[in-house]
C-alpha positions, 0 to 999 in steps of 0.5 A, spaced: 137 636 755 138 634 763 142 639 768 139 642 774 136 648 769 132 644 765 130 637 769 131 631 767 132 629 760 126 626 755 124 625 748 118 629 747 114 631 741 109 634 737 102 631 736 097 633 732 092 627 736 093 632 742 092 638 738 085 634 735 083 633 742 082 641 743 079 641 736 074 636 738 072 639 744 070 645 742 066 642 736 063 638 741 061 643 747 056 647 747 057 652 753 063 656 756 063 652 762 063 645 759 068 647 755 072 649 761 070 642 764 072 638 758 080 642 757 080 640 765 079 633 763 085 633 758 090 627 759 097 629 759 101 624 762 101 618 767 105 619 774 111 616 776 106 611 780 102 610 775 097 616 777 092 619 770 094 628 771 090 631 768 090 639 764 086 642 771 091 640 775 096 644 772 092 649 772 091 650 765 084 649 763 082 657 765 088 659 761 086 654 755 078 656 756 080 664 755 084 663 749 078 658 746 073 663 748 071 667 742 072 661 738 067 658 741 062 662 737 060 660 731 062 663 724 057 665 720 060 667 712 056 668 706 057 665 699 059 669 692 051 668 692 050 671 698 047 663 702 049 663 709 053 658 712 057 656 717 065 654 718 065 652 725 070 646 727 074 642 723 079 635 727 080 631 721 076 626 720 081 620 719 085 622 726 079 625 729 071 626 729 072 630 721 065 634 724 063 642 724 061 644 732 054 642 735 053 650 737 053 651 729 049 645 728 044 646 733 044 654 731 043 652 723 037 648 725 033 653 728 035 658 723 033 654 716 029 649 714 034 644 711 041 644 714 047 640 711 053 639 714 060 636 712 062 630 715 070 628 713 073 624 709 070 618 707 063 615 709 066 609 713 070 615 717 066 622 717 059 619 717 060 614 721 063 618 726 058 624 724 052 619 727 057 614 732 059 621 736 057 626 734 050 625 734 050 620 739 053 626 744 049 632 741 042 628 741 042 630 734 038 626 729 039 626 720 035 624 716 038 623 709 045 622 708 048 626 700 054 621 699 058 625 695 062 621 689 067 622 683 069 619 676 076 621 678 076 617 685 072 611 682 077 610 677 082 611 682 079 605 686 079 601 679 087 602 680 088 607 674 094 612 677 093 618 679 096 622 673 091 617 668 085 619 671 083 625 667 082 619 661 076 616 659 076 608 662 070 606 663 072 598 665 077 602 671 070 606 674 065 599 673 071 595 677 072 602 682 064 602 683 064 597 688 067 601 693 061 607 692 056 600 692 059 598 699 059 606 702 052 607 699 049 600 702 053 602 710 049 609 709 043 604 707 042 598 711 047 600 717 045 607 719 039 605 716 038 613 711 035 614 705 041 616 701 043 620 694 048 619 691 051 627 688 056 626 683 061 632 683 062 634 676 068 635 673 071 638 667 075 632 664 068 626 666 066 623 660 058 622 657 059 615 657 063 616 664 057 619 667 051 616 664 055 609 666 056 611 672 049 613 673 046 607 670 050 603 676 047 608 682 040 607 679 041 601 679 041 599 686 035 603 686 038 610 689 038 616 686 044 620 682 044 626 681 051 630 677 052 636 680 056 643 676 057 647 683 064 648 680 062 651 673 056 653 675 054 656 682 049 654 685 045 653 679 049 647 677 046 643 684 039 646 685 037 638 682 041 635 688 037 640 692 030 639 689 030 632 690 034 632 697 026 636 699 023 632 695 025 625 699 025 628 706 018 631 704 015 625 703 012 620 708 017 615 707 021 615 714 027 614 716 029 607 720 036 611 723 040 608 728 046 608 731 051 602 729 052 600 735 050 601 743 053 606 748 053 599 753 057 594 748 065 594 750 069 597 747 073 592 743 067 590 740 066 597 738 071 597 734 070 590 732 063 592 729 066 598 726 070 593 722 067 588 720 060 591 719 063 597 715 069 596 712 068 589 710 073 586 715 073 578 717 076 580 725 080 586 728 087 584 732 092 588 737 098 585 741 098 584 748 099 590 750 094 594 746 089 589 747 091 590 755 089 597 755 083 596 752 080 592 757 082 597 762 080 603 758 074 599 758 073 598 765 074 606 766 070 609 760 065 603 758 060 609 754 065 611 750 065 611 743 070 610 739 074 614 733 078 609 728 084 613 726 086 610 719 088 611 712 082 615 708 084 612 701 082 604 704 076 600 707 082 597 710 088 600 714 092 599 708 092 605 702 094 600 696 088 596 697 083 600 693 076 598 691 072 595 696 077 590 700 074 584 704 076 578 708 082 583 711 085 583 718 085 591 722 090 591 726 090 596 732 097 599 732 095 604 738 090 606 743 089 613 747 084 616 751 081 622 749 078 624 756 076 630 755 073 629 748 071 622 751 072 618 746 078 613 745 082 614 738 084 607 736 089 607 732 091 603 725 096 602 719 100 606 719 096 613 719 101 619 721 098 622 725 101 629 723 097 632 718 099 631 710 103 638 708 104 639 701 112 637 698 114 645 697 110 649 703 106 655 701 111 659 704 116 658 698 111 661 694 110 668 698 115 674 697 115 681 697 116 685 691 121 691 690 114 696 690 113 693 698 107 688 695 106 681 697 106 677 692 104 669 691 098 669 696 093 667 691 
């Protein structure tokens, strides 16, 4: 602290949000030299004159790339039933963009007829950054969304305590099932993408539940399917796979689109986001955090933006289950993401440090008196 040593004191810390932007940067480049360029154009901090620096006056961008080099190729694994796929990339979605690299993608799509790929957590945060960013800047287009859905989490937003879900409750999944409708009309109606509903099968779903719920995705015209991928391999998801060929190979087209254009500003952008999305009546920020949008605005107009937020809500707050109308988003930070380049508007009060578990892996790890390590698996 201070001292002619160690220069002036500061407070300092660590982020994951910068951490995310590396992550984001490799998943969006698609050569060496762009992601050279985009290090380069990390922002590190502000001069005493109010000067943006950047990662490339350091010098730090060679240096970053060499270590990046390698990672930049995709990993191709196998499955237990020997399928190929692809775990390239990974920022978290309610913080970050939550999808694979373009490389893996792109290199996916040359290979295979049909190529899936995750999107993070939550439809209103994965998917929507999936098509707003990541699409958007790889020139990438889908053409059906599989919104992946559970009992248990239906429940959970029908306001029944984690520790209770394994039990049956058919009135808690009806009152839950709103949060589904509302993820399942934005993947139809916003992004204008057919869409089918997976069920993902677990052992403690009742038949009442699953016939329930299925009743209520049919319903609403959209098709559902109870996928035992977990119990049964790949045998337990071949339906899914079937009807996911059976609406792509149809003639019916989708109407798809971006939820809003590179040219809106950005507090409109996030106004969109929230209103149209997530059920919100208006967003708010201070003074000062609607001052650096504008100037932000000024600078990087075409910029998407990326919501950090709370993946258990629509709204910033996780105690508001189900699907919440009428609220206030209230943007807490902004921050420039300059060489992922996308701006992170900040929520609630998501941390921005990943969620870890009460007692670290590590306490469960040892070796014993043979010299053997125990308590990996």
């Amino acid at each position: 602290m201070g001292g002619t040593l160690h220069g002036y004191a500061r407070e300092d810390g660590f982020d994951i949000i910068a951490a995310s932007e590396v992550m984001a940067i490799l998943c969006l480049c698609t050569t060496i030299k762009e992601l050279k360029q985009r290090l380069g154009n990390i922002l590190i901090g502000y001069a005493y004159d109010g000067r943006t620096v950047f990662a490339r006056e350091l010098n730090a961008h060679g240096a970053m790339t060499a270590l990046l080099k390698n990672a930049l190729r995709p990993n191709l694994v196998q499955t237990l039933e020997n399928n190929l796929a692809f775990v390239h990339g990974g920022p978290f979605a309610n913080i970050a963009h939550g999808c694979n690299t373009v490389i893996a993608t792109k290199t996916a799509l040359k290979m295979a007829d049909y190529v899936i790929t995750e999107a993070g957590f939550g439809a209103d945060l994965g998917a929507e950054k999936f098509i707003d960013i990541k699409c958007r800047k790889a020139g990438l287009q889908p053409d059906l969304v599989i919104l992946v859905a559970t009992v248990r989490a239906l429940k959970f937003h029908g306001g029944i305590p984690i520790k209770h879900l394994t039990e049956e409750n058919v009135p808690a999944l009806e009152t839950g099932f709103a949060n589904l409708e509302r993820h399942l009309r934005n993947m139809q109606e916003e992004f204008g993408l057919p869409c089918i509903v997976a069920i993902n099968h677990f052992t403690s779903d009742s038949d009442a539940e699953i016939i329930h719920l299925k009743q209520k995705i049919e319903a609403l015209g959209s098709t559902a399917i109870v996928c035992k991928h977990w119990s049964e391999g790949g045998k337990g998801a071949e339906a899914l796979a079937y009807a996911v060929m059976d609406i792509l190979d149809s003639p019916e087209a989708s109407n798809f689109n971006f939820l809003y254009p590179n040219e809106m500003p950005l507090w409109d952008k996030i106004k969109t986001i929230a209103t149209r999305l997530y059920g919100a009546a208006g967003i708010h920020a201070d003074d000062k955090v609607r001052l650096q949008i504008d100037i932000l605005n000024e600078q990087y107009p075409q910029y998407s933006v990326c919501i950090a937020k709370t993946q258990s809500s629509f709204s910033a707050d996780p105690l508001l289950k189900g699907a919440p109308s009428g609220h206030i988003l209230a943007i807490r930070e902004i921050r420039l993401a300059h060489g992922a380049e996308f701006i992170v508007v900040i929520c609630g009060n998501i941390m921005t440090m990943p969620g870890l578990p009460k007692i670290p892996a590590a306490e469960l790890i040892d070796v014993d008196e043979n010299g053997s390590i125990i308590g990996l698996f």
